[in-house]
C-alpha positions as CSV (number, residue, x, y, z in Angstrom):
1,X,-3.3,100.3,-50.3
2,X,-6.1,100.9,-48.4
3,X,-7.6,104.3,-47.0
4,X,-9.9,107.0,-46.0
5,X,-10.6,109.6,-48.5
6,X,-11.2,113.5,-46.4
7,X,-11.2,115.4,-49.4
8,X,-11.5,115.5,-53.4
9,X,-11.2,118.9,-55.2
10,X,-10.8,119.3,-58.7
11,X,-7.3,121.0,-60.7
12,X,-8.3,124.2,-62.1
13,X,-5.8,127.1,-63.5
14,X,-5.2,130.4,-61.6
15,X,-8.4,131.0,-63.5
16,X,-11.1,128.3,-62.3
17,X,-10.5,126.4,-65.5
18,X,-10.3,122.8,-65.1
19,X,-7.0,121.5,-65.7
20,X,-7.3,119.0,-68.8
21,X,-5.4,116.2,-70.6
22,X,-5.9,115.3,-73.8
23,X,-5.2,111.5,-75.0
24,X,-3.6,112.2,-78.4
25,X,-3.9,108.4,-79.3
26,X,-7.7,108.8,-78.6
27,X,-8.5,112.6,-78.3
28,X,-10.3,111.6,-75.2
29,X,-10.4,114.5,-72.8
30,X,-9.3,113.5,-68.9
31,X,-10.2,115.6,-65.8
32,X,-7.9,115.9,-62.8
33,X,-8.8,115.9,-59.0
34,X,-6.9,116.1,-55.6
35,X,-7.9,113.4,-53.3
36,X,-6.6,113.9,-49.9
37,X,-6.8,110.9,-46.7
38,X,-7.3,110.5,-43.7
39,X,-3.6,110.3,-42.9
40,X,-2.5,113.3,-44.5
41,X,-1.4,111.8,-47.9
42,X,-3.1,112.7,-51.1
43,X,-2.6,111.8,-54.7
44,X,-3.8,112.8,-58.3
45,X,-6.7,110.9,-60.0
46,X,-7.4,111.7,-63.9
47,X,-11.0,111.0,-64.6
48,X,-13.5,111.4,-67.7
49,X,-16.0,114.0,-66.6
50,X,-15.6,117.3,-64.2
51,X,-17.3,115.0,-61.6
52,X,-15.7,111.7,-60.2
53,X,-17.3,109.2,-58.5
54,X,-14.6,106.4,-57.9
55,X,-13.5,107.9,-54.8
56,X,-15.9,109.1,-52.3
57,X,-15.8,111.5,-49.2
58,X,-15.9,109.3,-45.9
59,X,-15.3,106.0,-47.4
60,X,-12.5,104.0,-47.7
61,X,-11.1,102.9,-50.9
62,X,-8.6,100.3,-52.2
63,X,-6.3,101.5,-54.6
64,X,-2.8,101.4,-56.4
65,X,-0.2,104.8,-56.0
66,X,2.1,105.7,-58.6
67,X,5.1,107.8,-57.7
68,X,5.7,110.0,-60.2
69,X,8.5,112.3,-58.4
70,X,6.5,115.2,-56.7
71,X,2.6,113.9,-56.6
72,X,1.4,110.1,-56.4
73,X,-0.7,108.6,-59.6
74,X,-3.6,107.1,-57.9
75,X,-4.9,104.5,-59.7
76,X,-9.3,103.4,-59.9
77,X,-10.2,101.9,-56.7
78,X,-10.9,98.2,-57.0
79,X,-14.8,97.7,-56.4
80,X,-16.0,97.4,-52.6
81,X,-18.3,94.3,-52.3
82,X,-20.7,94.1,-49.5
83,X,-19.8,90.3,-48.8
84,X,-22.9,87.4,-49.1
85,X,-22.7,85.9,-52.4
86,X,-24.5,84.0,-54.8
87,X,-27.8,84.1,-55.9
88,X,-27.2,84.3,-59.6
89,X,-25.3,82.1,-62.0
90,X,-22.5,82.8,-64.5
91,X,-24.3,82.2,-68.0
92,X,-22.2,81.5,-70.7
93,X,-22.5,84.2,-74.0
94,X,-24.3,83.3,-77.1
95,X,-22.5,82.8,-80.7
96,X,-23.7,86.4,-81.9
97,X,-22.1,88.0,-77.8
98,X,-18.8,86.7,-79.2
99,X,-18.9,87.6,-83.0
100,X,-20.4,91.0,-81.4
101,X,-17.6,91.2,-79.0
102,X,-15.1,89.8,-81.9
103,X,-16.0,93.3,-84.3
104,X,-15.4,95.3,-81.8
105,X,-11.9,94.3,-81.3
106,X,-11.1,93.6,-84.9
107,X,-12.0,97.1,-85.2
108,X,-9.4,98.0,-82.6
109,X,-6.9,95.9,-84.2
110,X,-7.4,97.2,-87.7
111,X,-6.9,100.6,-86.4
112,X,-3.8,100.0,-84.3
113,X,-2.5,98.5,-87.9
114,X,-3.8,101.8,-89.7
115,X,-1.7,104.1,-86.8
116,X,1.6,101.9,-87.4
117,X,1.5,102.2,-90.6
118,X,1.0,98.3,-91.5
119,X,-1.9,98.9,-93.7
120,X,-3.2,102.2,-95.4
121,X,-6.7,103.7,-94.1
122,X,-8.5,102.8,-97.3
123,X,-7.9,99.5,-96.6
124,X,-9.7,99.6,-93.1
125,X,-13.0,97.7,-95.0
126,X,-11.2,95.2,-96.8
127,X,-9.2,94.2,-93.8
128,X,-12.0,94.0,-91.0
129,X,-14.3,92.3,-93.2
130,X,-11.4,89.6,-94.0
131,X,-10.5,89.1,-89.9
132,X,-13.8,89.7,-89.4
133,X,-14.7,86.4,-91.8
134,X,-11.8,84.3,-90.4
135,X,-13.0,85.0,-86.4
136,X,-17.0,83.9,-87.5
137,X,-15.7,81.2,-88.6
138,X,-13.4,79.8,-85.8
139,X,-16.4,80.7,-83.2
140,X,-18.9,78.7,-85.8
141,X,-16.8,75.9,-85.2
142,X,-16.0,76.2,-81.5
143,X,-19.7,76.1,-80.6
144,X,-20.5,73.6,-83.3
C-alpha cells in the first residue's frame, strides 16, 4: 500500500523511556515508532536507532501492513526511485567479492549449526575453515 505519512513519534513508557525489543537470537536492540497517514490509519515500525529515517513526514511511502490484532506491523518502505535510468552498468564481482561474500555466510551457517546444536562451539574453526575450503574451490573453478 501506498500513503502519506502525517506523523511519526516514537513508543516510550509512562516515563519517556523508549519502548525497546530485544532480538534474543541476535541481542540486537529494536526501537519502536508510531507512524500516522494522511487518512487516519497508522501502524507500528521497529527500527535500529531512536531515530528512523525510512518513513518521512510529508512524503509518501510504499509499504507492506501486518495485522497483528489491535496495531498494524508496518513493514520498510520499498525505495522511491526518481525515474530516468541508466548511466551506469552492472559490473560483475571479482573471485575475492565472492570468497569475501562466501565467509561471511559460512560464518552464518556455522553458527546457525552451533545454535541447533548440530556441532559444538569448539568446533566453529574446524568447520568454517573446511566449508570455507570446499566454496574456494567451487568459485576457483566456476571462474576458471
Amino acid at each position: 500500500m501506498k500513503k502519506k505519512v502525517t506523523a511519526i513519534i516514537l513508543n516510550t513508557d509512562p516515563h519517556g523511556e523508549p519502548y525497546t525489543y530485544t532480538i534474543p537470537q541476535s541481542g540486537k536492540v529494536l526501537y519502536n515508532s508510531i507512524i500516522t497517514f494522511e487518512d487516519g490509519s497508522s501502524g507500528r515500525f521497529n527500527h535500529e536507532t531512536t531515530t528512523q529515517s525510512h518513513f518521512v513526514v510529508g512524503q509518501e511511502s510504499e509499504f507492506e501492513a501486518e495485522n497483528k490484532g489491535t496495531w498494524w506491523k508496518l513493514s520498510k518502505p520499498k525505495p522511491q526511485y526518481s525515474g530516468g535510468g541508466g548511466g551506469s552498468k552492472w559490473i560483475p564481482k571479482t573471485n575475492s567479492e565472492y570468497k569475501r561474500d562466501a565467509v561471511r555466510e559460512g560464518m552464518r551457517i556455522v553458527k546457525d549449526m552451533i545454535v541447533e546444536g548440530t556441532i559444538p562451539l569448539k568446533d566453529f574453526g574446524t568447520t568454517l575453515t573446511q566449508i570455507m575450503n570446499d566454496v574456494h574451490k567451487e568459485i576457483d573453478r566456476i571462474e576458471g
